[in-house]
Legacy VTK file of the C-alpha trace (Angstrom):
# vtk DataFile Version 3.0
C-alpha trace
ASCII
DATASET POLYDATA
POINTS 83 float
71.094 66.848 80.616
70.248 69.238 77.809
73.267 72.045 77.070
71.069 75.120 77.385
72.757 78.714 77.366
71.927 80.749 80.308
70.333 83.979 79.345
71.679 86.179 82.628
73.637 86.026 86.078
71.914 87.613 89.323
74.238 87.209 92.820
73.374 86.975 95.738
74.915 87.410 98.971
77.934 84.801 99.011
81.343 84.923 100.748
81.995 82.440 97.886
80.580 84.920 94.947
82.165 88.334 96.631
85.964 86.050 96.807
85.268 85.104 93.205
83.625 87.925 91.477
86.636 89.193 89.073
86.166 85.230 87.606
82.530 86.200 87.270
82.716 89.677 86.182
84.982 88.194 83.537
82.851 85.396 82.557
79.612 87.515 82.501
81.392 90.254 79.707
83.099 87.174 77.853
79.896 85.735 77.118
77.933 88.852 77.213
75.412 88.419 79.465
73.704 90.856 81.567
74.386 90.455 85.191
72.766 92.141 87.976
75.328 92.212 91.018
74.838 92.594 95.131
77.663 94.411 95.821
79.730 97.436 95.065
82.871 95.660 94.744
81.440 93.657 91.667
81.083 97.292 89.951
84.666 98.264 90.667
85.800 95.378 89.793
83.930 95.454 86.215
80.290 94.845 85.910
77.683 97.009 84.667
74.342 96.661 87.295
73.901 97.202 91.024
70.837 95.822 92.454
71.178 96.865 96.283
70.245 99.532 98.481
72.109 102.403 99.374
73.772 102.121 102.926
74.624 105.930 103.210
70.696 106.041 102.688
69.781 103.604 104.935
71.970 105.018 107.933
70.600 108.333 107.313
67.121 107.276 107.369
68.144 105.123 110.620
69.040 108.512 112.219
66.506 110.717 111.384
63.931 108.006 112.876
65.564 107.743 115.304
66.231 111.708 116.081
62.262 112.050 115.500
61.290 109.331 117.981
63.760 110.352 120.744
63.179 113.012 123.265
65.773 116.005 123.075
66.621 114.563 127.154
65.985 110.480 127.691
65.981 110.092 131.565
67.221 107.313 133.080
65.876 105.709 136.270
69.426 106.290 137.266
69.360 109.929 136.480
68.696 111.987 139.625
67.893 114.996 138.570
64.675 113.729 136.070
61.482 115.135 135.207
LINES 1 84
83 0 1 2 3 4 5 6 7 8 9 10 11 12 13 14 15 16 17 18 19 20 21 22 23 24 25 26 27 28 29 30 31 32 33 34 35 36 37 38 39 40 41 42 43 44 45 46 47 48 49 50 51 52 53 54 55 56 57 58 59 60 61 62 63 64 65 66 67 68 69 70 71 72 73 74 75 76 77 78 79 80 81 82
């Protein structure tokens, strides 16, 4: 096997990766390579990029399409008193 460098980390989702990520936070700065992280956590705990999408955002988003799609009064076939 050739002894190549590598050039940059990127994680993924991992139980493994989030329960090990001060090792790799540590590991990426000691040998100075750009790494590109999936979790917050990763950041607090060190690194530099965040590659995922916003949760706040997406739970807002999830509301609003949901408040736009969904009559002021949803009836139920229960509901006696409906339209």
């Amino acid at each position: 096997m050739n002894s190549e460098r590598v050039d940059s980390i990127f994680t993924l989702a991992s139980v493994f990766l989030t329960a090990n990520r001060k090792w790799i936070v540590e590991f990426a700065a000691e040998n100075r390579l750009p790494a590109m992280y999936h979790n917050e956590d990763f950041i607090e705990d060190g690194g530099l990029i965040l590659y995922a999408p916003s949760l706040l955002d997406l739970y807002r988003r999830a509301v609003s399409n949901h408040e736009r799609r969904t009559p002021s009064r949803c009836y139920s076939p229960l509901d006696r008193g409906g339209p």
